[in-house]
C-alpha positions in Angstrom: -18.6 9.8 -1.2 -21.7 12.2 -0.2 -23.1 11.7 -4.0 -23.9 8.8 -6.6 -21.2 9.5 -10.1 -23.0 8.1 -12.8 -20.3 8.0 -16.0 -21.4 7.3 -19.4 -19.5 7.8 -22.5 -21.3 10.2 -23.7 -23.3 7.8 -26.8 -27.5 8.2 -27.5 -28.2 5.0 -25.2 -25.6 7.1 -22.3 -27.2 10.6 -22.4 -31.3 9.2 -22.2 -29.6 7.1 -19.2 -28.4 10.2 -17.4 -31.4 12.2 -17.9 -33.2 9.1 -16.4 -31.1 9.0 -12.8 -31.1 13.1 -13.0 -34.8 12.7 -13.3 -35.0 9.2 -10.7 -32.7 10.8 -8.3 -32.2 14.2 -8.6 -29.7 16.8 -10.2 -28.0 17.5 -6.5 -27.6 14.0 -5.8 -25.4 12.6 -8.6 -22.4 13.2 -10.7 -22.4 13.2 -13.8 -18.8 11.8 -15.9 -19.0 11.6 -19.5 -15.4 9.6 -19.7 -15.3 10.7 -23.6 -14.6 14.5 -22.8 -12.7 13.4 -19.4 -10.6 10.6 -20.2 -8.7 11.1 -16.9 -11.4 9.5 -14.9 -11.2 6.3 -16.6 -9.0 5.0 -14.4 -11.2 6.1 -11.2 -14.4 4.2 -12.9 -12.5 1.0 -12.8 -11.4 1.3 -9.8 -14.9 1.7 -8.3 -15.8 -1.2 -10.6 -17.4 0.2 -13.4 -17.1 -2.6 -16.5 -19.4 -0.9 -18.7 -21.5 2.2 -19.4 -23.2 3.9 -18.7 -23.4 2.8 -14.9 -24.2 4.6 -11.6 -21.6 4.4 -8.8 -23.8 4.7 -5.3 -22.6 6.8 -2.3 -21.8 3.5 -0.4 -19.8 2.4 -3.5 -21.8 0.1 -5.0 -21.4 0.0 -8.9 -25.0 -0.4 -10.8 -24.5 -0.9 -14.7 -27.2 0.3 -16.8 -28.4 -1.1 -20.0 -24.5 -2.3 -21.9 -23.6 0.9 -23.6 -20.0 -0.1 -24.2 -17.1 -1.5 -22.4 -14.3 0.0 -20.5 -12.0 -1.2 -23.6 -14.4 0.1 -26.1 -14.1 3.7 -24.4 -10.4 3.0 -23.9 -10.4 2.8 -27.9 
């Protein structure tokens, strides 16, 4: 992974997140997921360990959870 994927759900606390890393990292560096508009990369978010979001997944894989937004089974429904 050359980029960090930050998914979110796409809630108030999610999108002030994601301007946060855009603004902390950069737009070119990240990925940005709302799992709400594309369900189909639920499944990749738990797999890289994401339990919550929003969170940031780092280029070496490393899953950072920012401020509990909602669970995996809260965006599940």
């Amino acid at each position: 992974m050359s980029k960090s994927i930050f998914y979110h759900a796409g809630c108030p606390v999610c999108i002030s997140a994601e301007h946060d890393i855009i603004n902390l990292i950069g737009a070119d560096n990240v990925e940005i997921v709302n799992i709400d508009e594309n369900r189909n990369r639920i499944s990749e978010a738990e797999q890289a360990g994401v339990e919550s979001v929003p969170a940031l997944v780092t280029p070496n894989g490393h899953t950072l959870h920012i401020n509990f937004g909602a669970s995996m089974a809260d965006v599940k429904g």
